[in-house]
PDB file as gemmi writes it, atoms N, CA and C in Angstrom:
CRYST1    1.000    1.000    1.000  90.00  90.00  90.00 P 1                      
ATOM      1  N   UNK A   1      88.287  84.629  84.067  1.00  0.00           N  
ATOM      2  CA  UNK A   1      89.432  84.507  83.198  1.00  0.00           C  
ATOM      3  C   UNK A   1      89.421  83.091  82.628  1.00  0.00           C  
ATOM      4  N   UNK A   2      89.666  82.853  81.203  1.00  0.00           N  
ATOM      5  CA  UNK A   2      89.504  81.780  80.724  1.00  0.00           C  
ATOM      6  C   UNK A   2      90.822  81.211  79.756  1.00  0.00           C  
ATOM      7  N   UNK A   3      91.361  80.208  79.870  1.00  0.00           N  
ATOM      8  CA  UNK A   3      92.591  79.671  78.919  1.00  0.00           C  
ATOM      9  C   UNK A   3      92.218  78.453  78.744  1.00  0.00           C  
ATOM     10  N   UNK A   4      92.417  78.407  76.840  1.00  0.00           N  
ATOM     11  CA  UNK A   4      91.955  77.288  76.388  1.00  0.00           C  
ATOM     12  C   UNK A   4      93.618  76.277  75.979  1.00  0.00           C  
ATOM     13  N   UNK A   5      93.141  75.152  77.058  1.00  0.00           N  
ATOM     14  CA  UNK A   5      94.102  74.424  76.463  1.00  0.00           C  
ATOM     15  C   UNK A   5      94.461  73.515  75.427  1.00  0.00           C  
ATOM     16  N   UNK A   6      95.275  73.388  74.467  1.00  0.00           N  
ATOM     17  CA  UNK A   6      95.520  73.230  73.192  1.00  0.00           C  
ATOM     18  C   UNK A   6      96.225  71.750  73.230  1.00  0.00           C  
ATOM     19  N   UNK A   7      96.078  71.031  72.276  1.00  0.00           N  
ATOM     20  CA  UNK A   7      96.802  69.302  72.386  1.00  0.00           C  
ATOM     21  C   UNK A   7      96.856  68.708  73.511  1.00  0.00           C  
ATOM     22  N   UNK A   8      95.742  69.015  74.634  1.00  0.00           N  
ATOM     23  CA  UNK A   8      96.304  68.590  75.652  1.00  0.00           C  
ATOM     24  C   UNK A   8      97.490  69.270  76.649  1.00  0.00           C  
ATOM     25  N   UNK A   9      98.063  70.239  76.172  1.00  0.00           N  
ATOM     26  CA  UNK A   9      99.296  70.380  76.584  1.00  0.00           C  
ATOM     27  C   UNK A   9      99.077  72.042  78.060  1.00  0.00           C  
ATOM     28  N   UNK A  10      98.711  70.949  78.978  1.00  0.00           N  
ATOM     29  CA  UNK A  10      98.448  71.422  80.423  1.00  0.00           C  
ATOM     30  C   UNK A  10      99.111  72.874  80.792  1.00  0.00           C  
ATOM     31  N   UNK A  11     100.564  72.477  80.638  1.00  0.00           N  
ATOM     32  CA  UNK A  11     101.532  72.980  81.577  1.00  0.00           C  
ATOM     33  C   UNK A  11     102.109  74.424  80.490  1.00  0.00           C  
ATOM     34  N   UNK A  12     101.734  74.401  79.311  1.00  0.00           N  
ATOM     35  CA  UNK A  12     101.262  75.658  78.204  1.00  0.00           C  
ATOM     36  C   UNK A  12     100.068  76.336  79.051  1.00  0.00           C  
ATOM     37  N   UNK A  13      99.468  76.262  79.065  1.00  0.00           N  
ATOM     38  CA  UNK A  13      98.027  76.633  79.316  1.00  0.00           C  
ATOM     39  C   UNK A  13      98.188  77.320  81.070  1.00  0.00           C  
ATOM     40  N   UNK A  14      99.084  76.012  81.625  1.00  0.00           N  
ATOM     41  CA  UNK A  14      99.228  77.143  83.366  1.00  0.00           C  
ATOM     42  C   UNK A  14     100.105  78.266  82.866  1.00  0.00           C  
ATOM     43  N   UNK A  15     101.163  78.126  81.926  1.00  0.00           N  
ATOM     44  CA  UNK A  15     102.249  79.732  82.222  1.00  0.00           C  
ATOM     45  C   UNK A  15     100.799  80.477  81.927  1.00  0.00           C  
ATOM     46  N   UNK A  16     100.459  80.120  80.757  1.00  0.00           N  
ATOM     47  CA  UNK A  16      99.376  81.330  79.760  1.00  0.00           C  
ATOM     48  C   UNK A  16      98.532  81.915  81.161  1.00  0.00           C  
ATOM     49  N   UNK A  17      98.012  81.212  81.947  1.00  0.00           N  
ATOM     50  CA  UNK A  17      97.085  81.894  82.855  1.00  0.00           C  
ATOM     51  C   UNK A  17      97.997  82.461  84.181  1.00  0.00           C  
ATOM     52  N   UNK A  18      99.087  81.859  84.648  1.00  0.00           N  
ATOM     53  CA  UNK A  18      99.820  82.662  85.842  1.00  0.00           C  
ATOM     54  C   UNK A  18     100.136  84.195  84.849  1.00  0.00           C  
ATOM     55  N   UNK A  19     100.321  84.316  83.764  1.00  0.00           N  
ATOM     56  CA  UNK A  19     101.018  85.297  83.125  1.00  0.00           C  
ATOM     57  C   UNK A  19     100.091  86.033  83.182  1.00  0.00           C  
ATOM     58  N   UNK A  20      98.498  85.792  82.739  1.00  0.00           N  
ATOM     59  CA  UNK A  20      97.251  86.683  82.818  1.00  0.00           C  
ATOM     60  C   UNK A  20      97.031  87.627  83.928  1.00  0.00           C  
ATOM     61  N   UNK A  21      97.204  86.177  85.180  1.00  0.00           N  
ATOM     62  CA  UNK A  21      96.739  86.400  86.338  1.00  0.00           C  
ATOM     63  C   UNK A  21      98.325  87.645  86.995  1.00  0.00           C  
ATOM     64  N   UNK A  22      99.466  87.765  86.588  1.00  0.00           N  
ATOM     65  CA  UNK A  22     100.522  88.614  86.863  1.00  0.00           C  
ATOM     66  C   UNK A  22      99.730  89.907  86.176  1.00  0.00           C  
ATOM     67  N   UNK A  23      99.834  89.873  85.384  1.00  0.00           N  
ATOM     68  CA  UNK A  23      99.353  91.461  84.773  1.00  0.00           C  
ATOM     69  C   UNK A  23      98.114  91.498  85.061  1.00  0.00           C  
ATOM     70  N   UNK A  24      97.267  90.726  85.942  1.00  0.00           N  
ATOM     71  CA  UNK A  24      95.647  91.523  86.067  1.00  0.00           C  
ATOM     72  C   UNK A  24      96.169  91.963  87.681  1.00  0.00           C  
ATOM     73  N   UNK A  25      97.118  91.668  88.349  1.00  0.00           N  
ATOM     74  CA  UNK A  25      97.212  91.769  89.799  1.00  0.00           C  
ATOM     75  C   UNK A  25      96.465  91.209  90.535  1.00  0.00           C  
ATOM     76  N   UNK A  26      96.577  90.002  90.281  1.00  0.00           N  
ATOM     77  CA  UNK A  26      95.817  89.148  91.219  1.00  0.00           C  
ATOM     78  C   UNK A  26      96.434  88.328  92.771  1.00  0.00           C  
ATOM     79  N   UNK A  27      97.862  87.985  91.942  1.00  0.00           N  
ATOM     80  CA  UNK A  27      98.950  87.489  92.896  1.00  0.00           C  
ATOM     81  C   UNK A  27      99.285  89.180  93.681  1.00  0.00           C  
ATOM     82  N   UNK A  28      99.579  90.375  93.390  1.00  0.00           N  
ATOM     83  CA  UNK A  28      99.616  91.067  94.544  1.00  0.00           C  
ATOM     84  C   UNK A  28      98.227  91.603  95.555  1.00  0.00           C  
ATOM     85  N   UNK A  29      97.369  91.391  94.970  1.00  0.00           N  
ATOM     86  CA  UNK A  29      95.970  91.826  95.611  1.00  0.00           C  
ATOM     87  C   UNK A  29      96.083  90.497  96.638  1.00  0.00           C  
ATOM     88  N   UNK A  30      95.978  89.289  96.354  1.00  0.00           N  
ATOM     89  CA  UNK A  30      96.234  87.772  96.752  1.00  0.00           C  
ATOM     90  C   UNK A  30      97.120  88.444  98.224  1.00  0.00           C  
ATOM     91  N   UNK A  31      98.195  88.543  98.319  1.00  0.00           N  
ATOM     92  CA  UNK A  31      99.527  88.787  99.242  1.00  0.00           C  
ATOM     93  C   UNK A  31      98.750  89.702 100.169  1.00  0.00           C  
ATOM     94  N   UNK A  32      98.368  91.168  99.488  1.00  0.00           N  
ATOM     95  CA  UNK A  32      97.388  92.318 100.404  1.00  0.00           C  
ATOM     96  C   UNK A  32      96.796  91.480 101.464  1.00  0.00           C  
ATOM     97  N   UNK A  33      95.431  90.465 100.754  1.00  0.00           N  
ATOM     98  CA  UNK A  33      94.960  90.234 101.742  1.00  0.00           C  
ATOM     99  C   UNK A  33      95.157  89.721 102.813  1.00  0.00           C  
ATOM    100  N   UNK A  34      96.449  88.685 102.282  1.00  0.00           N  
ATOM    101  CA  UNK A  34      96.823  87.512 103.368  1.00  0.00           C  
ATOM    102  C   UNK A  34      96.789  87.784 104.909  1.00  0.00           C  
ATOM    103  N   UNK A  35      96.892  89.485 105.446  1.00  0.00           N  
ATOM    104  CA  UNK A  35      97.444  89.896 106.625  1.00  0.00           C  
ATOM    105  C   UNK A  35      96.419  91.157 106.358  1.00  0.00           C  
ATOM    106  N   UNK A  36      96.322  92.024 107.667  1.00  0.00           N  
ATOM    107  CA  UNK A  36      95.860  93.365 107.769  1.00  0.00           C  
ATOM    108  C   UNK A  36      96.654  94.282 107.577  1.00  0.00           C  
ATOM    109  N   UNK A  37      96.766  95.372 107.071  1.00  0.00           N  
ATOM    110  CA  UNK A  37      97.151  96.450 106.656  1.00  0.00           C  
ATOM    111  C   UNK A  37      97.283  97.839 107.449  1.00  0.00           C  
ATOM    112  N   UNK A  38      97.664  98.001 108.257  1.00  0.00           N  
ATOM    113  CA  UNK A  38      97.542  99.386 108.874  1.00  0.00           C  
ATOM    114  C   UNK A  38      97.203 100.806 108.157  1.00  0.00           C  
ATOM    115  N   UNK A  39      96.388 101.214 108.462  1.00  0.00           N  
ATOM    116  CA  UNK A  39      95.586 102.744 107.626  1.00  0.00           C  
ATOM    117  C   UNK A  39      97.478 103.402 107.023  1.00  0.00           C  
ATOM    118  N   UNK A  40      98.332 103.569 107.993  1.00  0.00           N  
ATOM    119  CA  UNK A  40      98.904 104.415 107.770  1.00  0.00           C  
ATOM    120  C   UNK A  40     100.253 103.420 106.959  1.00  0.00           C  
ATOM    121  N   UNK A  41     100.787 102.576 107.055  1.00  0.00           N  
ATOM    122  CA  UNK A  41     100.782 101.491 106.166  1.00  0.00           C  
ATOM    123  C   UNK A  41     100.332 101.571 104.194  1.00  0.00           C  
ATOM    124  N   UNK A  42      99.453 101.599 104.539  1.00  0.00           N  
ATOM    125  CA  UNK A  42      98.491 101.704 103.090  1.00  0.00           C  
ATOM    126  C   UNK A  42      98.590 103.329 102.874  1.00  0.00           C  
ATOM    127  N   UNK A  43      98.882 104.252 103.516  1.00  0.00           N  
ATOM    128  CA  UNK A  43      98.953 105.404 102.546  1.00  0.00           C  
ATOM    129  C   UNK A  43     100.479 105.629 101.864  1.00  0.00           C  
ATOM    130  N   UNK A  44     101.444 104.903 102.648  1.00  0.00           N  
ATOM    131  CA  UNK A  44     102.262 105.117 102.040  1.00  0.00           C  
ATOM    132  C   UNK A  44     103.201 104.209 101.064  1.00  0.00           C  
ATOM    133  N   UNK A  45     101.898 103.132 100.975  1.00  0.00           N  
ATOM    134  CA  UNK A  45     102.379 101.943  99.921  1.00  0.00           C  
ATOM    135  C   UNK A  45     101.828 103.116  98.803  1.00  0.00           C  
ATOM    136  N   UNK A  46     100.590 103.064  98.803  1.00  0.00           N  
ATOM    137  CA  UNK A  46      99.952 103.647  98.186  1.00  0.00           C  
ATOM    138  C   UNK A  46     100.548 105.274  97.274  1.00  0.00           C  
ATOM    139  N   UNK A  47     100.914 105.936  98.251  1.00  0.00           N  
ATOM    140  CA  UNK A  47     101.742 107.161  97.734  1.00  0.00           C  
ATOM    141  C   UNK A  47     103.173 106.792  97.130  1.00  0.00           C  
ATOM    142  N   UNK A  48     104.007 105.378  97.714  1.00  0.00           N  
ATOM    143  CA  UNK A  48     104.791 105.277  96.622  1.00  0.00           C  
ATOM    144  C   UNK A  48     104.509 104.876  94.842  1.00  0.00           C  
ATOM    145  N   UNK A  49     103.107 104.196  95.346  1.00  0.00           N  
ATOM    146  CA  UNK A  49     102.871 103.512  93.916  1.00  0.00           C  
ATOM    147  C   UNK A  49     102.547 105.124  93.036  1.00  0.00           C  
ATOM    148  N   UNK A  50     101.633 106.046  93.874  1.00  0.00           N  
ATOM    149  CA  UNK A  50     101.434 106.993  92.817  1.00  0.00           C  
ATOM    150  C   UNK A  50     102.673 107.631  92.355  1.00  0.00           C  
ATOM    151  N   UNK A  51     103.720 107.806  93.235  1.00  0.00           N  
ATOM    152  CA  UNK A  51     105.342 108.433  91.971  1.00  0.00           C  
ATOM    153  C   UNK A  51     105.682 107.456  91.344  1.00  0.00           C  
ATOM    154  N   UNK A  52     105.705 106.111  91.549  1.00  0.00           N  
ATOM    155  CA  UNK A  52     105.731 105.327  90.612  1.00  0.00           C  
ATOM    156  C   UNK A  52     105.200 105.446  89.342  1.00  0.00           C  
ATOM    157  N   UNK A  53     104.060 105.275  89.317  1.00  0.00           N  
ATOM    158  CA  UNK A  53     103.470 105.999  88.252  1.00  0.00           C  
ATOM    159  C   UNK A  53     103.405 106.770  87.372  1.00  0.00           C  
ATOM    160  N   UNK A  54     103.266 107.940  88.179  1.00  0.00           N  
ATOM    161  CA  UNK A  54     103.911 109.483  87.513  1.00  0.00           C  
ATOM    162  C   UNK A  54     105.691 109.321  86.647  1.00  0.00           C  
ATOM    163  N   UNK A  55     106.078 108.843  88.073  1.00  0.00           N  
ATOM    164  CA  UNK A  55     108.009 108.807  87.165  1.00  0.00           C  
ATOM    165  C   UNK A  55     107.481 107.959  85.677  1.00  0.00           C  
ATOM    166  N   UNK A  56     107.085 106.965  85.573  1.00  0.00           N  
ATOM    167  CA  UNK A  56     107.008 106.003  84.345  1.00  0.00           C  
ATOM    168  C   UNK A  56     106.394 106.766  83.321  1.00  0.00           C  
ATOM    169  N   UNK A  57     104.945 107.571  83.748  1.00  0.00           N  
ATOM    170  CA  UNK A  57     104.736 108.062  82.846  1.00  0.00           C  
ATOM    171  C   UNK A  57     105.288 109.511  82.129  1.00  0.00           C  
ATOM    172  N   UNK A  58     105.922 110.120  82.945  1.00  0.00           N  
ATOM    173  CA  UNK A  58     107.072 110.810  82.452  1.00  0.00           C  
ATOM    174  C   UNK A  58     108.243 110.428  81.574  1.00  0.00           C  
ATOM    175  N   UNK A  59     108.475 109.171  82.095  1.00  0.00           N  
ATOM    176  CA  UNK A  59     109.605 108.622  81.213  1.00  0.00           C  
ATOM    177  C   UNK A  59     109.037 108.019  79.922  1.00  0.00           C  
ATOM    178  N   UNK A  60     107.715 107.800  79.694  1.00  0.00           N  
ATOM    179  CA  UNK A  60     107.301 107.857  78.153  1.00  0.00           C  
ATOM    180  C   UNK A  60     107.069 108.909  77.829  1.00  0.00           C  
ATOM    181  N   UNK A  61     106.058 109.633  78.075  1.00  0.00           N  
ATOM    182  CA  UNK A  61     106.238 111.141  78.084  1.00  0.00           C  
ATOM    183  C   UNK A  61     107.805 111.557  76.857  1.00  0.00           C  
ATOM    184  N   UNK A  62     108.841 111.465  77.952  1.00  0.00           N  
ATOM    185  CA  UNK A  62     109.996 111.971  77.275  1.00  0.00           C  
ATOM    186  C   UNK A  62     110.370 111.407  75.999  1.00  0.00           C  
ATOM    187  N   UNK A  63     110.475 109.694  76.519  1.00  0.00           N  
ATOM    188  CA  UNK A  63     110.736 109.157  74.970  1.00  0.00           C  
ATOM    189  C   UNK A  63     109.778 109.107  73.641  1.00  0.00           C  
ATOM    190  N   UNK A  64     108.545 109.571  74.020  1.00  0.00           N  
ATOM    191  CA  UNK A  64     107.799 109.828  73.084  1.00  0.00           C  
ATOM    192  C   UNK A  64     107.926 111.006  72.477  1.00  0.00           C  
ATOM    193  N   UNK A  65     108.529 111.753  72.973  1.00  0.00           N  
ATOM    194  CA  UNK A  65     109.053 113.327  72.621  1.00  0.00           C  
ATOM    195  C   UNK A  65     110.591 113.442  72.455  1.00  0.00           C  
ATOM    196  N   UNK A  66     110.782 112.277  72.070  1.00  0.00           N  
ATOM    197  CA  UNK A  66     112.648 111.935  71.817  1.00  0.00           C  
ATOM    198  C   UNK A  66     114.086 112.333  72.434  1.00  0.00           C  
ATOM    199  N   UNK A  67     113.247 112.707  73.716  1.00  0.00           N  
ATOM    200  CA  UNK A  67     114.064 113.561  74.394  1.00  0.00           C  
ATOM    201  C   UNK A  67     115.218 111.947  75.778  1.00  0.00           C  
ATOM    202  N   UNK A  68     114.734 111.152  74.974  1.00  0.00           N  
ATOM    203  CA  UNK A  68     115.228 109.823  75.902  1.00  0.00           C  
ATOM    204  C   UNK A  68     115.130 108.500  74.521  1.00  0.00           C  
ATOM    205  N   UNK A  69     116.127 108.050  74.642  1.00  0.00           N  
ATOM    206  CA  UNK A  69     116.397 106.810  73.810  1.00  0.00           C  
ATOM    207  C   UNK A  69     115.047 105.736  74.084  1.00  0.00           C  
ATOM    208  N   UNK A  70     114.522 104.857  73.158  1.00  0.00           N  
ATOM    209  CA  UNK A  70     113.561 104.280  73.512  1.00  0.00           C  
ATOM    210  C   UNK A  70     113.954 103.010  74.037  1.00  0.00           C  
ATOM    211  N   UNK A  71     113.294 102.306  74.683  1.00  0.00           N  
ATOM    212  CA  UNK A  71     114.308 100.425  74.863  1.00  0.00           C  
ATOM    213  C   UNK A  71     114.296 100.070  74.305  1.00  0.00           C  
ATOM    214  N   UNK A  72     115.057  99.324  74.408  1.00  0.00           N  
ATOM    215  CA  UNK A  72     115.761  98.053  73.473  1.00  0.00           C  
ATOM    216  C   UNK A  72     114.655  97.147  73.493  1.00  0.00           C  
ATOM    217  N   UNK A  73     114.197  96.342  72.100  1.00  0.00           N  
ATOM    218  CA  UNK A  73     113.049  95.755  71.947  1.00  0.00           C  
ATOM    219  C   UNK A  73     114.140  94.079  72.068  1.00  0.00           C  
ATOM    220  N   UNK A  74     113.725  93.398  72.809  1.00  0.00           N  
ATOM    221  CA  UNK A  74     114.407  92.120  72.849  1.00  0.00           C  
ATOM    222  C   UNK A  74     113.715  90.735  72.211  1.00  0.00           C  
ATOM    223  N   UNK A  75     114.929  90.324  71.408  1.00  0.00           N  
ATOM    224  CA  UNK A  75     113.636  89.287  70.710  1.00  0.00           C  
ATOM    225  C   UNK A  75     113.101  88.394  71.448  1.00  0.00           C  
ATOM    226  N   UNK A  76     112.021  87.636  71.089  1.00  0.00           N  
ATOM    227  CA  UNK A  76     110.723  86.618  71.905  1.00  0.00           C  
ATOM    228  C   UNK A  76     111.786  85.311  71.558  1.00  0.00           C  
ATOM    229  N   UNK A  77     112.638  84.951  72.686  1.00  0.00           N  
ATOM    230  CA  UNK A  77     112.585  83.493  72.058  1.00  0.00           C  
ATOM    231  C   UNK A  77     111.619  82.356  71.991  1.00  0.00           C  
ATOM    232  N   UNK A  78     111.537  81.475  71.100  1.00  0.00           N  
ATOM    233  CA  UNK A  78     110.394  80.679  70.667  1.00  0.00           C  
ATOM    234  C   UNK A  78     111.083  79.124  70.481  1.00  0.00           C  
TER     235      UNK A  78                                                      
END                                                                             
């Protein structure tokens, strides 16, 4: 993973890469390892993440089929 920093300006450049590193899952893979995991533990992290999943993608699903209001797009402050 690579972030190029611009004017010098460091502390731009760390959000830009913690933000990368949040959406690649690095900080929760990071936490996983810290400790061992019990088999039975991990199936049911695991089986919550898959309804997780499923529910979300149902819920586009719907709003893509207008059957659910879409979100509210919030502006970027800058």
């Amino acid at each position: 993973m690579q972030v190029i920093v611009r004017d010098n300006n460091v502390e731009q450049a760390l959000r830009v890469l913690k933000k990368r590193m949040q959406r690649e899952g690095i900080f929760r893979e990071m936490r996983a390892r810290e400790s061992f995991e019990k088999p039975s533990e991990k199936r049911v992290r695991e089986a919550a993440e898959a309804v997780r999943r499923h529910r979300k993608a149902q819920k586009k699903k719907l709003q893509r089929e207008g059957l659910l209001p879409a979100p509210k797009k919030s502006p970027r402050a800058r």
